[in-house]
RODO-2510 file (C-alpha; in nm, 4 decimals, decimal comma):
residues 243
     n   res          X          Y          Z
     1     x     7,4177   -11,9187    -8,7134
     2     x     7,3082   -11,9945    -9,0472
     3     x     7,4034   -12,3579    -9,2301
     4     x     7,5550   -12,1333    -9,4748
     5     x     7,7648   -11,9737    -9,2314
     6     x     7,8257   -12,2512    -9,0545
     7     x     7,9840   -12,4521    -9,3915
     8     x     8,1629   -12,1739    -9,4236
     9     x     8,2768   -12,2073    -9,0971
    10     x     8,3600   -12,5836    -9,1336
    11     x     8,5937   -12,4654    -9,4693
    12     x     8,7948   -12,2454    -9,2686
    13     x     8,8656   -12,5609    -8,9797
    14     x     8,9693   -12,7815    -9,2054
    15     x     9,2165   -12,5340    -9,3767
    16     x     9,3442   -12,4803    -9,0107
    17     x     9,3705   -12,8354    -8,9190
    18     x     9,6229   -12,9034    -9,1880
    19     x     9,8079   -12,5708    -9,0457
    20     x     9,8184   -12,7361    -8,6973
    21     x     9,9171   -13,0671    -8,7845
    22     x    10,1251   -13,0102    -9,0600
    23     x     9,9359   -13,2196    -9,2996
    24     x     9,9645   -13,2073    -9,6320
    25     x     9,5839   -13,2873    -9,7536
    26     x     9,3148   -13,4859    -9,7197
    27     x     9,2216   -13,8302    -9,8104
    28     x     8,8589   -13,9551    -9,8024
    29     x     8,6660   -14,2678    -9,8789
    30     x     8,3709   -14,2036   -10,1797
    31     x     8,0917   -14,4061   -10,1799
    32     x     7,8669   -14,2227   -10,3676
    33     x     7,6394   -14,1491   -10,0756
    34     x     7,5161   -13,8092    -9,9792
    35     x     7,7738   -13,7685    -9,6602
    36     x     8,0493   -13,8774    -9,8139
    37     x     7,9394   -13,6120   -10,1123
    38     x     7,8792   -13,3308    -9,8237
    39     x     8,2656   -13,4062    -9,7338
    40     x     8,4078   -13,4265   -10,0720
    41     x     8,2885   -13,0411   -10,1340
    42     x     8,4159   -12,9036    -9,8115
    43     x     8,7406   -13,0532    -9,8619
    44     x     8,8197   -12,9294   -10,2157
    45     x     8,7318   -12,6338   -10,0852
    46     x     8,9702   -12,6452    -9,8367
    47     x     9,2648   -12,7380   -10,0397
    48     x     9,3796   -12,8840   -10,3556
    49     x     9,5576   -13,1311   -10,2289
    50     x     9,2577   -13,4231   -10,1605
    51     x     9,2053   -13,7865   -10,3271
    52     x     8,9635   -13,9898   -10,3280
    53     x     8,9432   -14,3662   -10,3097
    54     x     8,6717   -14,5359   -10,4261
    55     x     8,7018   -14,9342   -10,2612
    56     x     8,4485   -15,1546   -10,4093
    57     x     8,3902   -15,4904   -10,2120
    58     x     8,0839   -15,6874   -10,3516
    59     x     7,9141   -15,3491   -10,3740
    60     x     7,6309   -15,2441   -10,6112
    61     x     7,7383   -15,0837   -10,9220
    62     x     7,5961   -14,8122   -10,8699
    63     x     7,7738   -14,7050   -10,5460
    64     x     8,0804   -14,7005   -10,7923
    65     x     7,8686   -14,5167   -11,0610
    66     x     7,7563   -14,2383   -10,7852
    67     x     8,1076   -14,2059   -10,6396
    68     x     8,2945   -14,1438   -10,9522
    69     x     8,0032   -13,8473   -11,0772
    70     x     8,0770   -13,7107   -10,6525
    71     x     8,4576   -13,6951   -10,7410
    72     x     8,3738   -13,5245   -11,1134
    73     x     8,1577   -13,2861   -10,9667
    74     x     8,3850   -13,1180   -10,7399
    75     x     8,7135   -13,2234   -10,9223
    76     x     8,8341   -13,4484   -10,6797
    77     x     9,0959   -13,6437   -10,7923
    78     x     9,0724   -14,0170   -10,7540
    79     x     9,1400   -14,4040   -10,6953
    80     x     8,9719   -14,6760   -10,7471
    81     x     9,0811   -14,9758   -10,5615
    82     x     8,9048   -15,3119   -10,5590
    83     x     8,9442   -15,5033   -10,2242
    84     x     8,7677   -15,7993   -10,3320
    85     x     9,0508   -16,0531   -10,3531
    86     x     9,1660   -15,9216   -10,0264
    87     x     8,8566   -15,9327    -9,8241
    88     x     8,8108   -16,2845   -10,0124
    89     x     9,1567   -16,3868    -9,8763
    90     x     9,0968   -16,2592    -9,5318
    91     x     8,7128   -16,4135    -9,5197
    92     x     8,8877   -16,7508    -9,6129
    93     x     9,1676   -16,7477    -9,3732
    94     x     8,9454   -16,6820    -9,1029
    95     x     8,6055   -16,8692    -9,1104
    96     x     8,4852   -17,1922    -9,2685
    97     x     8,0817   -17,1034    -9,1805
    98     x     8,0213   -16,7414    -9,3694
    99     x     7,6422   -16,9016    -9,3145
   100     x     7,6580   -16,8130    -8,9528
   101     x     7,4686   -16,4438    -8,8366
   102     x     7,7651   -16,3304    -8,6119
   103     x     8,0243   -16,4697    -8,8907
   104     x     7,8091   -16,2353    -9,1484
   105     x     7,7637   -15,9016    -8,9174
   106     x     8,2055   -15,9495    -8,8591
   107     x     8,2717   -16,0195    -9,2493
   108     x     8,0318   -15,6839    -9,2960
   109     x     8,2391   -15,4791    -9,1078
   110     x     8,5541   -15,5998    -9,1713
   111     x     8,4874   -15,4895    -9,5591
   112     x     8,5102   -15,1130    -9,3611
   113     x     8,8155   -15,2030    -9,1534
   114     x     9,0172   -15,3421    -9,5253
   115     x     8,8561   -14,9811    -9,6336
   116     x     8,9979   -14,7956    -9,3093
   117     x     9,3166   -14,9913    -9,3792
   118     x     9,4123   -14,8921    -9,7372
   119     x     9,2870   -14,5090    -9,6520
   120     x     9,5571   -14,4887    -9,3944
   121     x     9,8738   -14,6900    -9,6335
   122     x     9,7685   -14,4221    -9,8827
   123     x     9,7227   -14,0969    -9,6852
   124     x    10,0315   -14,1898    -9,4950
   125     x    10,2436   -14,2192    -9,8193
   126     x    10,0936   -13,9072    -9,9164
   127     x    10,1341   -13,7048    -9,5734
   128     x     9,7220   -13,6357    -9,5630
   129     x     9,4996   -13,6982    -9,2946
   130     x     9,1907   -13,9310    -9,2857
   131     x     8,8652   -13,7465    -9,3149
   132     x     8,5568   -13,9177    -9,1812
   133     x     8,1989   -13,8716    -9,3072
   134     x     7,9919   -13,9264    -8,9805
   135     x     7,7073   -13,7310    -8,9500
   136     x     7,5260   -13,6507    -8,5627
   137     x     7,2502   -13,9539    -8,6124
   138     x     7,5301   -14,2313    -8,6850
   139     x     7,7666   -14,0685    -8,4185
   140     x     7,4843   -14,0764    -8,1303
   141     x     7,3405   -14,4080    -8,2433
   142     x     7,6984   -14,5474    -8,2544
   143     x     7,6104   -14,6243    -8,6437
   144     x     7,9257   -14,6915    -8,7783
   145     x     8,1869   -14,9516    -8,7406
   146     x     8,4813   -14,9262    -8,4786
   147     x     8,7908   -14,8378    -8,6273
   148     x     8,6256   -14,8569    -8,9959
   149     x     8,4538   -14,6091    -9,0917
   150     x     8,4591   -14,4493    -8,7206
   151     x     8,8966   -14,5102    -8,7885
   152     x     8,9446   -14,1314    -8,9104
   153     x     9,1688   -13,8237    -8,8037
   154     x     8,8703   -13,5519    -8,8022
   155     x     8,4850   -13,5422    -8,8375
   156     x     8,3917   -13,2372    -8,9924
   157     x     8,0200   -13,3082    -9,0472
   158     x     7,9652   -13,4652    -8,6882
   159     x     7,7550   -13,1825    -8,6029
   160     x     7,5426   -13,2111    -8,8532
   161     x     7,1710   -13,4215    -8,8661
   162     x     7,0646   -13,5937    -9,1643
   163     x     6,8425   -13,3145    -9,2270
   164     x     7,1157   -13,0555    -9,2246
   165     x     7,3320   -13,3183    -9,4044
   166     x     7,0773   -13,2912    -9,6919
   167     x     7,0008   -12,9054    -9,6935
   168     x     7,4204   -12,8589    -9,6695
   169     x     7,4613   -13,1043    -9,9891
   170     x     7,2062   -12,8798   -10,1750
   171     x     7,4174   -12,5436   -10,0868
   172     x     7,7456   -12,6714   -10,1805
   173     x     7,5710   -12,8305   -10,5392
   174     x     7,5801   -13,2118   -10,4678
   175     x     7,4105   -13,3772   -10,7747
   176     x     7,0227   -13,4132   -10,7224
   177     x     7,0561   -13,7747   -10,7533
   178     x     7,2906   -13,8230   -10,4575
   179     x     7,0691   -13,5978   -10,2198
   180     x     6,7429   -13,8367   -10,2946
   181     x     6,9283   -14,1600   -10,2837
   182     x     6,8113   -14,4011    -9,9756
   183     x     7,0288   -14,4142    -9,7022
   184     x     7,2759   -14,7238    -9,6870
   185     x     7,6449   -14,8411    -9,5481
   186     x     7,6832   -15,0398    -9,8689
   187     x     7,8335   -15,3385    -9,6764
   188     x     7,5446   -15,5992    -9,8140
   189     x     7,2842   -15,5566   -10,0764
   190     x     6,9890   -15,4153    -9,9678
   191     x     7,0460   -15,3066    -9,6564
   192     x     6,9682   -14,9629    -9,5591
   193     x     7,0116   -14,7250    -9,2737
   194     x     6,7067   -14,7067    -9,1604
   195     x     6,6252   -15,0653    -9,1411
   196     x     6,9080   -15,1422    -8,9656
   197     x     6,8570   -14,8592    -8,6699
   198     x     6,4614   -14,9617    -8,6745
   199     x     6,4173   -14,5964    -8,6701
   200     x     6,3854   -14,3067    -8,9246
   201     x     6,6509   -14,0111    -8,9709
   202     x     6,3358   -13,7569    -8,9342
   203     x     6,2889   -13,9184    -8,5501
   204     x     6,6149   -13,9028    -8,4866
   205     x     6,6856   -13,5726    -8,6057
   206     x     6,3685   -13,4493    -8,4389
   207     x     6,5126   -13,6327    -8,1259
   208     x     6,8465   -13,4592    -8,1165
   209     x     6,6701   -13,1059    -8,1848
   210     x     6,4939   -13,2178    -7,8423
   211     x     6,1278   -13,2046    -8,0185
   212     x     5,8980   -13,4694    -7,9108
   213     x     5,8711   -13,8580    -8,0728
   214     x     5,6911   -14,1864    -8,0063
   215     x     5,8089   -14,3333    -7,7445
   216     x     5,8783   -14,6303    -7,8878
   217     x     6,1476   -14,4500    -8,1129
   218     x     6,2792   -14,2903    -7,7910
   219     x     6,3267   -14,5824    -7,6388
   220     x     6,5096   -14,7302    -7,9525
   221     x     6,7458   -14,4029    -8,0178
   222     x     6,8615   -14,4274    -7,6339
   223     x     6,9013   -14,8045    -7,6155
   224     x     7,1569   -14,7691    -7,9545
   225     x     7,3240   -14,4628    -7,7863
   226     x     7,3654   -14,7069    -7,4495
   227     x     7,5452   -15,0063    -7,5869
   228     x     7,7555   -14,8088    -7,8641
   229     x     7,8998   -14,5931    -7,5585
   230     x     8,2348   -14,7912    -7,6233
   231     x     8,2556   -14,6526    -7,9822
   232     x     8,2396   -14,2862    -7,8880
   233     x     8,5521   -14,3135    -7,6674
   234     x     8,8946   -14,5056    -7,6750
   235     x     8,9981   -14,8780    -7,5308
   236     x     8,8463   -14,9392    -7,1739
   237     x     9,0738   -14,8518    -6,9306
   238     x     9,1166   -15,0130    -6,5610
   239     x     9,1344   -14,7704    -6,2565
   240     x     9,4695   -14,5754    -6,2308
   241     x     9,7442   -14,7561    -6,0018
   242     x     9,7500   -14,5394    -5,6995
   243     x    10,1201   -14,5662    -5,5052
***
């Protein structure tokens, strides 16, 4: 099948996922990144019924910069809501040492869970359904937070590698700035992806596609699929209670 096809394809699901579960839209989190972008356009394309929310936290400006031009470019209407006093409420309940690595790595993902959080108190006053932005890399590396980013009703893009996440956003007319910005979960400044997994997106795509790569990025891609097992499935369960 062609990626043309295949988007095409992806349209038509998400039209019939709102059929089977009633739904009245979608609601998706814009953070001016190129997956996030790849969603926006297959959702308006889906329906007319979609918002965006924007949710700066200590981000860059330009993350709010890029997602407002996304949401312009394929008229999606949006929200911008600043979680800042909320995460700084939360942060200061909590913890006394922010200095502290593990305290750092739990504030950075709880900025996704306050994000996960007001997606769902919106789409549920709205009647629309969560749409996540995980690509294949971050699903099979387990790149993503649990239930923040990865907290979503459907994954349209899942299927998709970074490289097939880039040639899709050229189809469907992301802007050109979007497509060649460098890879990042905007949870602390300058941090990218790639950094973080110790491992490029062309390894790991090659990886998946079952071509050949160093073994020392082998050995990294499996270790990351290994421990993030427990994201890719739901609460650990004990054996069932036999009578």
């Amino acid at each position: 099948m062609e990626l043309k096809e295949y988007l095409d394809y992806l349209v038509d699901w998400l039209k019939e996922q709102l059929i089977v579960t009633n739904a009245k839209g979608y609601i998706l989190g814009v953070s001016g990144g190129i997956d996030s972008a790849l969603v926006a356009a297959l959702i308006t394309k889906a329906t007319n019924n979609t918002l965006g929310v924007i949710m700066p936290c200590y981000s860059q400006e330009e993350d709010l910069i890029d997602a407002k031009d996304v949401c312009d470019t394929f008229s999606l209407e949006y929200k911008v809501i600043n979680l800042e006093s909320t995460f700084d409420s939360l942060k200061n309940t909590l913890f006394t040492n922010t200095f502290d690595k593990a305290i750092k790595d739990a504030l950075s993902n709880t900025k996704a869970r306050l994000r996960m959080t007001t997606l769902y108190a919106l789409g549920q006053s709205l009647g629309y359904l969560v749409v996540g932005t995980d690509n294949k890399d971050e699903w099979h590396t387990g790149y993503f937070t649990k239930y923040g980013d990865g907290g979503v009703d459907l994954v349209p893009i899942i299927n998709l590698n970074k490289r097939e996440v880039w040639e899709a956003s050229k189809l469907l007319g992301v802007n050109d700035k979007i497509i060649k910005r460098i890879p990042t979960a905007g949870l602390a400044n300058g941090q990218t992806d790639e950094s973080e997994l110790k491992v490029t997106y062309s390894e790991l795509d090659d990886y998946l596609d079952g071509k050949e790569i160093k073994d020392s990025s082998k050995e990294r891609i499996e270790y990351l699929h290994k421990i993030s097992e427990h994201k890719r499935n739901i609460a650990a369960r004990p054996a069932p209670f036999k009578k």
